[in-house]
SETOR-703883 format. One record per residue (C-alpha): residue in one letter; x, y, z; residue number from 1. Coordinates in nm, 3 decimals, padded with zeros to 5 digits, m for minus. Example, Ala and Ser with C-alpha at 12.3 -4.5 7.8 and 13.67 -1.06 7.14 Angstrom:
<rs>
R/A/01.230/m00.450/00.780/1
R/S/01.367/m00.106/00.714/2
</rs>
This chain:
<rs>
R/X/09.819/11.956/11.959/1
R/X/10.117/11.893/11.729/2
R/X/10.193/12.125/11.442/3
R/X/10.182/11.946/11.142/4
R/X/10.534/11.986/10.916/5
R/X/10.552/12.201/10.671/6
R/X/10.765/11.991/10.495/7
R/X/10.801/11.613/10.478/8
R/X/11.087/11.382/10.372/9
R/X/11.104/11.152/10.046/10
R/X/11.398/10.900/09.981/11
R/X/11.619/11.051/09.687/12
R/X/11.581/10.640/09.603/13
R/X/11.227/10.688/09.543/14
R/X/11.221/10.997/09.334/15
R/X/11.510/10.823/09.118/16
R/X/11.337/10.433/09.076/17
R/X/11.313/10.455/08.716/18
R/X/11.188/10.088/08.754/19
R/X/10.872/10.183/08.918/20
R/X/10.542/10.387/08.715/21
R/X/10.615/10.756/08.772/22
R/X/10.208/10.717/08.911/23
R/X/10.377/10.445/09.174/24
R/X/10.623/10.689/09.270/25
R/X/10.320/10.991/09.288/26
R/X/10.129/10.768/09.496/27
R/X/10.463/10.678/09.736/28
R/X/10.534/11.040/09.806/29
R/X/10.199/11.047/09.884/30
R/X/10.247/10.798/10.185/31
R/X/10.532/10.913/10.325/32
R/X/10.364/11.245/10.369/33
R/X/10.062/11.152/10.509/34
R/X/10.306/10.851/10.743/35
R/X/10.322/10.872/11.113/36
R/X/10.663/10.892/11.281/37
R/X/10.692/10.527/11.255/38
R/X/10.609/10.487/10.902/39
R/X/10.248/10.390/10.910/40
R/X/09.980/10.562/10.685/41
R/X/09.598/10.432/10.721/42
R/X/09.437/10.569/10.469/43
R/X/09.134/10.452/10.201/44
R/X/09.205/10.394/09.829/45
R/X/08.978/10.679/09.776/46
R/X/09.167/10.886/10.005/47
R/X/09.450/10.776/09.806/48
R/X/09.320/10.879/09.514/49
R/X/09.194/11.237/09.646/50
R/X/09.520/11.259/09.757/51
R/X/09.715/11.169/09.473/52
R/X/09.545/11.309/09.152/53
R/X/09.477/10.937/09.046/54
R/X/09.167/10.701/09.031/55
R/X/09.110/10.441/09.289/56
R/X/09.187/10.138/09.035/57
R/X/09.552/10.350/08.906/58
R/X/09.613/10.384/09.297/59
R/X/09.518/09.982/09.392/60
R/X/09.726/09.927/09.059/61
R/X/10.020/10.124/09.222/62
R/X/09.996/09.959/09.568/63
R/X/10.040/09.659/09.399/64
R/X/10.323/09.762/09.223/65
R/X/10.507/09.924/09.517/66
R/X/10.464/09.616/09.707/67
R/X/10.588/09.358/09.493/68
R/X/10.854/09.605/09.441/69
R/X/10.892/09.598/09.817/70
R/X/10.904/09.979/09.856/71
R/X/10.592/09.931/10.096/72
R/X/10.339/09.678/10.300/73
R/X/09.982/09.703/10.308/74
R/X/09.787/09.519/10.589/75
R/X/09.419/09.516/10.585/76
R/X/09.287/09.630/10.920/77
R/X/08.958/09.549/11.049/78
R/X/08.678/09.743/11.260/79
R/X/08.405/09.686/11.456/80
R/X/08.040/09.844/11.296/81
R/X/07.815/09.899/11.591/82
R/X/07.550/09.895/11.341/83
R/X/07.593/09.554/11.192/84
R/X/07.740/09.424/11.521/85
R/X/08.012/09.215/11.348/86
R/X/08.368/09.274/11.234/87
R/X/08.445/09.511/10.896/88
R/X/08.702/09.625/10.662/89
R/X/08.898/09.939/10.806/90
R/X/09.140/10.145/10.597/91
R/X/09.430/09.966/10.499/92
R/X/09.780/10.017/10.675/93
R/X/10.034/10.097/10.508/94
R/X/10.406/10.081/10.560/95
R/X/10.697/10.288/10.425/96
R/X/10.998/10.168/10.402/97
R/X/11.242/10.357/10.690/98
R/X/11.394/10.662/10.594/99
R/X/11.782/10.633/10.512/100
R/X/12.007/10.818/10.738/101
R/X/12.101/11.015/10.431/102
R/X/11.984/11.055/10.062/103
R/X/11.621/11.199/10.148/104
R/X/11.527/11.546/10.012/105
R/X/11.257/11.734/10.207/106
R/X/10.962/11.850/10.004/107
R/X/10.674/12.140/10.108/108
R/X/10.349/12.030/10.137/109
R/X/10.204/12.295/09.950/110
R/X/10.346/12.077/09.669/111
R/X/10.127/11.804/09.704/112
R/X/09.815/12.014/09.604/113
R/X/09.952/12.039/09.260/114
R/X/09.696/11.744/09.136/115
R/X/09.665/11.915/08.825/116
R/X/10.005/11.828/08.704/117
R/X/10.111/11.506/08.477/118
R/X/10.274/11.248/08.648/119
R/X/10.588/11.353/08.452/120
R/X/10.573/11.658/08.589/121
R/X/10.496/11.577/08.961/122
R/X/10.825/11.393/08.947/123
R/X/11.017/11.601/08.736/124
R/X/10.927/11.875/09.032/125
R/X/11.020/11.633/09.350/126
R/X/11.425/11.532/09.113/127
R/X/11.427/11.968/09.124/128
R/X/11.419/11.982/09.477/129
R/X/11.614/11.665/09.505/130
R/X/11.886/11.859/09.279/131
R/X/11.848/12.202/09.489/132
R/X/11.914/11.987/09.842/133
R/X/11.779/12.077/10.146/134
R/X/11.971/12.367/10.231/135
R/X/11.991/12.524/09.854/136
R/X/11.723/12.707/09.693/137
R/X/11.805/12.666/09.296/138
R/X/11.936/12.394/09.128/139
R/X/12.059/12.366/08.762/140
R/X/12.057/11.992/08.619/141
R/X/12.033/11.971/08.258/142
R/X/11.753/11.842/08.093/143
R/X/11.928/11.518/07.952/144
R/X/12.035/11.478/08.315/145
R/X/11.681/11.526/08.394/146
R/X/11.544/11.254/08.205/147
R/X/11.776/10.989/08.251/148
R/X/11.757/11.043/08.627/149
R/X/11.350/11.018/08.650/150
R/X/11.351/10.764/08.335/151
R/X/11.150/10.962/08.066/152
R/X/11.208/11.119/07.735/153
R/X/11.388/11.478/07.690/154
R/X/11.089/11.614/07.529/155
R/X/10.920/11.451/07.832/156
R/X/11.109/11.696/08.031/157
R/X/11.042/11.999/07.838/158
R/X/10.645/11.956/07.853/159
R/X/10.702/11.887/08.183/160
R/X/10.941/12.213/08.233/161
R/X/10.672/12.446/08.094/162
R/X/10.390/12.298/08.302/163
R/X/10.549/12.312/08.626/164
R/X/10.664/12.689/08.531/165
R/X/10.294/12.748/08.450/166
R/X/10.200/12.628/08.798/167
R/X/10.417/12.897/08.955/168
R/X/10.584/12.594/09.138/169
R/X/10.997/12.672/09.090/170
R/X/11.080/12.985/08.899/171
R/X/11.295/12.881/08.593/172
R/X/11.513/13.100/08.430/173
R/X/11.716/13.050/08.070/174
R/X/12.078/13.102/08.120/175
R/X/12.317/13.203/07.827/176
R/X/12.642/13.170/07.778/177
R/X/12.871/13.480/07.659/178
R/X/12.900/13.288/07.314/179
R/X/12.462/13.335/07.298/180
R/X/12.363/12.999/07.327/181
R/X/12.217/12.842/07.623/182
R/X/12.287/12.670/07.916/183
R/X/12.160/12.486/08.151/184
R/X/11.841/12.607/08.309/185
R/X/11.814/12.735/08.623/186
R/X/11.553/12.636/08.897/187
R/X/11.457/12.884/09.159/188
R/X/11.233/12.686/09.418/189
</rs>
């Protein structure tokens, strides 16, 4: 039996699409994590929506978002029910769009269990490891560069900041400069 990764790759594309929901982009990471090597994920809406922290009708919303924005394809697959003797609905396939050779950031899986974070924040976390790399372990954007880079409001950020440092998720320290006032903050993953 294969070992499942303990991390999985998102496109830095993705994390950055400040033209898609930031519930479209949740429910994207989703799929490539749970996406076989070839980029195909069969799962339920309500699996979806277990998975993602979102209802089933914000996840069908956010298929059909992702679609039209051509980030993914959904097929509907069919299956036979012994019981009923005819053809059924299966789980819908979805499709990713390939990984580019670069500009992906690997993200633990562990993080995915965070459902109790806003959508803000789930985002905000994936642009911090996005900013750390793959090979880093801290990363220090600002939080204006935060916010135009994931497409919300500063103060957005800052909720967002305090949450994800409640959560235990990246370890964020203040920095100072000598003059006493602050810098950038810095991310500890």
């Amino acid at each position: 039996s294969m070992k499942k990764q303990l991390t999985f790759k998102v496109p830095n594309a993705l994390i950055c699409a400040v033209q898609l929901t930031l519930t479209a982009r949740i429910v994207a990471t989703v799929l490539y994590a749970h996406c076989n090597p070839l980029g195909y994920c069969h799962k339920s809406l309500a699996r979806l929506a277990a998975l993602s922290g979102c209802s089933v009708s914000t996840v069908r919303r956010t298929v059909q978002e992702l679609e039209e924005a051509g980030r993914i394809n959904a097929r509907r697959t069919y299956v036979w029910s012994r019981r009923l003797g005819r053809r059924v609905y299966g789980p819908t396939e979805y499709s990713v769009k390939p990984l580019p050779r670069k500009g992906w950031t690997c993200v633990p899986r562990g993080y995915l269990k965070n459902t109790g974070m806003t959508p803000a924040a789930f985002v905000i976390g994936l642009y911090l490891y996005m900013a750390a790399g793959n090979r880093e372990r801290r990363a220090f954007p600002s939080i204006s560069k935060i916010a135009a880079a994931v497409g919300v409001a500063g103060r957005t950020v800052c909720r967002a900041l305090h949450q994800i440092r409640r959560l235990k998720e990246f370890l964020v320290t203040h920095c100072r400069r000598f003059r006493g006032d602050f810098a950038a903050n810095n991310y500890h993953l």
